[in-house]
N, C-alpha and C positions, 0 to 999 in steps of 0.2 A: 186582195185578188190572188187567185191560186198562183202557183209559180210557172206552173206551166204554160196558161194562159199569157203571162208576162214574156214566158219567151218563146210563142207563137207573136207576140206583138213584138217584139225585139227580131225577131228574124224576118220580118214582111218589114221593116221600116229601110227608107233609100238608103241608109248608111250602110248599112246592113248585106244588105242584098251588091251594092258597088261592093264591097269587101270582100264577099264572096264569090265574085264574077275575077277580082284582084291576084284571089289566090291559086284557082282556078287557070286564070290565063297566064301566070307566070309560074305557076308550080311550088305557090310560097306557103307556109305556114298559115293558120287562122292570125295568130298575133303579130306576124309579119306584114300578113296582108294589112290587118288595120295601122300597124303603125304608117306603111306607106301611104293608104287612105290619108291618115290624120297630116302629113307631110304637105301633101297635095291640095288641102285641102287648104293648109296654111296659108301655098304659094297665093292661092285664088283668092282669098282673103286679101293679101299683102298686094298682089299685083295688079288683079283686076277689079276692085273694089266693086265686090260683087251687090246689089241694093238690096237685094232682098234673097232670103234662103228657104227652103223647104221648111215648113210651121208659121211661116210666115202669115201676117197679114199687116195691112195698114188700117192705122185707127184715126180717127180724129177726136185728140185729146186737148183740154183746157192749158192754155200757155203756161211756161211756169213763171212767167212778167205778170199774168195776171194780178192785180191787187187783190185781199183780201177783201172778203166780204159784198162783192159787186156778185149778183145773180151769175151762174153758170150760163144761163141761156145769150148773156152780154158779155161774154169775156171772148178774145181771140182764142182760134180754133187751130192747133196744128197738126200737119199729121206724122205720125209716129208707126214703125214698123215693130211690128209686136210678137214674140216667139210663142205661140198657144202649144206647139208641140215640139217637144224636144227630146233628144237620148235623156237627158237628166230626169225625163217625168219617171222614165222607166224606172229608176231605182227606187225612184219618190213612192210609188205604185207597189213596189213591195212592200211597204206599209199602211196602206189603205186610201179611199177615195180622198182622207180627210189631208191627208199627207202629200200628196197627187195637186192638190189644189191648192196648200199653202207655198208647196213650191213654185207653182203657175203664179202665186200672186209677187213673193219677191223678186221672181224674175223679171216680168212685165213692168211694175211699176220702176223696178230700175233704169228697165231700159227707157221708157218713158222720160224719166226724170235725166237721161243722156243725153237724150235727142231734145230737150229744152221743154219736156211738159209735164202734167202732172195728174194722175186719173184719178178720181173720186172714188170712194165705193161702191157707188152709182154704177160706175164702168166696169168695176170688177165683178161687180153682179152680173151684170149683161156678159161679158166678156167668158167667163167662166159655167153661166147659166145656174146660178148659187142665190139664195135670197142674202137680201141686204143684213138682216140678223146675222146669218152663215160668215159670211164675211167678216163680217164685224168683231165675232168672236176668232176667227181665225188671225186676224191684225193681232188681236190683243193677244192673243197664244205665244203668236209671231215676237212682238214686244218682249212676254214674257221671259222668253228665250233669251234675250239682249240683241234682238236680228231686229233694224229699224229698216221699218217699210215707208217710203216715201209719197203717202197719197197726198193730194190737195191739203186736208184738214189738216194733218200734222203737220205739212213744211210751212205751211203759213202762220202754224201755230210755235214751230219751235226753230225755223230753219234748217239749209240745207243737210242733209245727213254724208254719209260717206258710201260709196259703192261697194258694194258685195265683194267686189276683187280687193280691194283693199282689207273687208274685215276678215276673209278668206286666210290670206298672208300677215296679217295680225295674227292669227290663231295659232297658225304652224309657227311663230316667231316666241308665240309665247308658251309652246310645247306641244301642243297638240300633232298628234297621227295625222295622216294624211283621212286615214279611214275614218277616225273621231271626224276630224273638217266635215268629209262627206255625211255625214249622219247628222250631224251639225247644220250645214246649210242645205242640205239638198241638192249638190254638184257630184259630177263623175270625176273619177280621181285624176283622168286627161286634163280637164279643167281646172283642180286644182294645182295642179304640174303647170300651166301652161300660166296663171297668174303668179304662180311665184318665181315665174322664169324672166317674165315682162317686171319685175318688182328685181330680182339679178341684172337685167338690161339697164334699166335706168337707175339703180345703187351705183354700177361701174359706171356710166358715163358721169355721174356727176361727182366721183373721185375722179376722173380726168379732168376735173374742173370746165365741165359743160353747161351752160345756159339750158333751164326750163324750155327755152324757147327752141336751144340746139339738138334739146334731147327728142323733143317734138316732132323736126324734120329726122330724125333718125331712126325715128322709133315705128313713126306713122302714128304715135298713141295720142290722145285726148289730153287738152293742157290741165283739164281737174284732175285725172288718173294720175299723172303725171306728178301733178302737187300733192296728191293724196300719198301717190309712193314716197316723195320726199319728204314727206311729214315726216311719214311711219319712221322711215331712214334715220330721220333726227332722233325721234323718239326711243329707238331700240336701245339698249343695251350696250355698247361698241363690244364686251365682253361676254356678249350672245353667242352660244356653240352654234344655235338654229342661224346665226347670223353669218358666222365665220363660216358656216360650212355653205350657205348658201353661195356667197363672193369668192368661196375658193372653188367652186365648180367648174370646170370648162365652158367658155362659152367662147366661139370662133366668131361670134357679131362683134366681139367686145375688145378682141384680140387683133386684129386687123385691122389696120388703118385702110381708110375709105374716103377718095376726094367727092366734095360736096360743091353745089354750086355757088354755095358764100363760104367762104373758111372750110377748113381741113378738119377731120375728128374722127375718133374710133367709134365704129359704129360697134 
């Protein structure tokens, strides 16, 4: 898609448009404005655990308890909040429709596979408006890459995989540019910043010698993310530059002691 067309859809999208209404009524920068956006956006996230966002929809997908091999039409049904459109399509979209839609599919099926389910390629067809061929060749692209997409067929076939935020912060850990990541997985470089910040947050709490369980109520994060970062943790390097310099950053959550309703801990 032309570039300019990309940023007529980039300047009509709600982030967008709040960002510039930001800079406007305070008299700030374009890059100031967004970074406030992105601040704000945080809180809402962390404070009012907002259920559903703009690109949203709710799907009803196949459980991921389902056993393998029992008919689709007989397995529980749960439902799952699905991002169809998001800033990240937009970069995905400078590289064409085909690029556009393999990023729609690791996102969704991710998030699927958070919320406890698991969609077939059945759903990604419907979902995306793609034939089942189309897809099918886009997994294995996907695959090809070393990027595992979590549908039905494959986690019943090989088990649970690991979440994007995790391979994300694997990649910069093992050298990789923030910009390589983004070309890589199909995320905007906010997003890669903001998983390797949440992978800093829980590295420090679990050098203060904090319970999975402690880091949990601290964090707000998910108890698999959570073990997926401690994996990683274990796994790196200890004499990682990518590591060292991550743990030597400032972070003021990590630095301040904060009382908790069971026990005491730096958040």
């Amino acid at each position: 898609m032309e570039r300019e067309a990309i940023e007529r859809l980039e300047a009509k999208s709600p982030e967008g448009a709040i960002i510039e209404q930001i800079a406007q009524d305070f008299n700030l920068a374009p890059f100031m404005a967004k970074t406030q956006f992105e601040q704000m956006r945080r809180y809402f996230e962390r404070y009012l655990g907002l259920e559903r966002d703009v690109g949203e929809m709710t799907f009803l997908a196949v459980s991921a308890e389902a056993p393998p091999g029992r008919p689709v039409t007989e397995c529980q049904q749960v439902p799952v909040n699905l991002t169809l459109d998001s800033p990240d399509d937009l970069q995905a979209m400078r590289d064409g429709v085909g690029a556009l839609r393999r990023s729609k599919i690791q996102r969704v099926t991710r998030e699927a596979q958070e919320q406890g389910a698991l969609l077939t390629q059945e759903d990604l067809a419907r979902l995306l408006c793609a034939s089942r061929s189309t897809i099918k060749r886009d997994i294995a692209y996907l695959r090809g890459e070393g990027v595992d997409v979590p549908t039905r067929g494959q986690m019943k076939d090989i088990g649970r995989g690991v979440s994007h935020k995790t391979r994300i912060v694997e990649d910069w850990l093992a050298g990789y540019t923030f910009s390589e990541i983004k070309k890589r997985r199909w995320h905007t470089l906010g997003s890669i910043e903001r998983y390797c910040m949440s992978f800093q947050r829980v590295a420090r709490l679990h050098a203060h010698h904090l319970s999975a369980n402690e880091i949990r109520v601290s964090t707000g994060m998910s108890e698999r993310l959570i073990q997926e970062y401690l994996d990683l943790y274990k796994r790196a390097d200890p004499d990682s530059s990518r590591l060292k310099q991550l743990l030597s950053q400032p972070d003021t959550e990590t630095e301040e002691p904060a009382e908790a309703k069971r026990g005491t801990w730096l958040r």
